[in-house]
N, C-alpha and C positions, 0 to 999 in steps of 0.2 A: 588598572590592569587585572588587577583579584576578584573586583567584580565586575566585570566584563567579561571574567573566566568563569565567577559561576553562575550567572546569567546562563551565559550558554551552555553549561553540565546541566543544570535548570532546564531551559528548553528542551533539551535531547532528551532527558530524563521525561519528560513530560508529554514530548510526543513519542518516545516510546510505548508506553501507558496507552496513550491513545490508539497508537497501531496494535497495542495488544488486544483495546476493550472493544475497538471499531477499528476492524479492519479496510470497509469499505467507507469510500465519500461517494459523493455526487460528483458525475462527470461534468468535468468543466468546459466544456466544449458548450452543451445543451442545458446544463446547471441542474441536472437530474430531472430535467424533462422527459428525455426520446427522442428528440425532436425538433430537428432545426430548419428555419426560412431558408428557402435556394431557390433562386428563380423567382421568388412570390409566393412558393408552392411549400408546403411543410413536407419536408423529408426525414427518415430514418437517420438519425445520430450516426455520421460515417467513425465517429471516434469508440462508442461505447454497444454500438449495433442495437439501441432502442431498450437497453438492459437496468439506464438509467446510471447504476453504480459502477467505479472503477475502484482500482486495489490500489491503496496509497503508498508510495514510495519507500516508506519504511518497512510495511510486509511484503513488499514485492524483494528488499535485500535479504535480510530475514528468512524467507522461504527459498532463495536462493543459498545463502550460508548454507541454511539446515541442509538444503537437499546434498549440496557440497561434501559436507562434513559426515552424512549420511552412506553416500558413496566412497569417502576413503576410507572410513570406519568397519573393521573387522568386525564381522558379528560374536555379541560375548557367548561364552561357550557356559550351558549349566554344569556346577558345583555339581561332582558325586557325593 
């Protein structure tokens, strides 16, 4: 159970790191192509709009916190 728990402090830990160094992956939809078969025909990435990269789950919480935390937060006042 101890280490199954920190395994996974481990992981989190680890892909936080990650969401901090690189925030974006490759869309998985198109696998950071642009570019997916429909029809036969190569069409624009309906998932990532041909942008290639998307925001990975961890910065996408993260920048929601922040913005969060940002908006209940009183601005601090400068020291006379």
């Amino acid at each position: 159970m101890l280490t199954a728990m920190a395994a996974g402090f481990l992981w989190a830990g680890g892909y936080a790191v990650l969401c901090w160094a690189k925030p974006f992956a490759p869309c998985r939809k198109c696998r950071g192509l642009g570019a997916v078969e429909r029809f036969g025909k190569p069409r624009m990435c309906p998932r990532c709009h041909g942008k290639l990269l998307r925001l990975r789950v961890g910065r996408r919480l993260h920048n929601y916190w922040r913005r969060t935390r940002d908006a209940g937060t009183a601005p601090s006042r400068p020291q006379p």
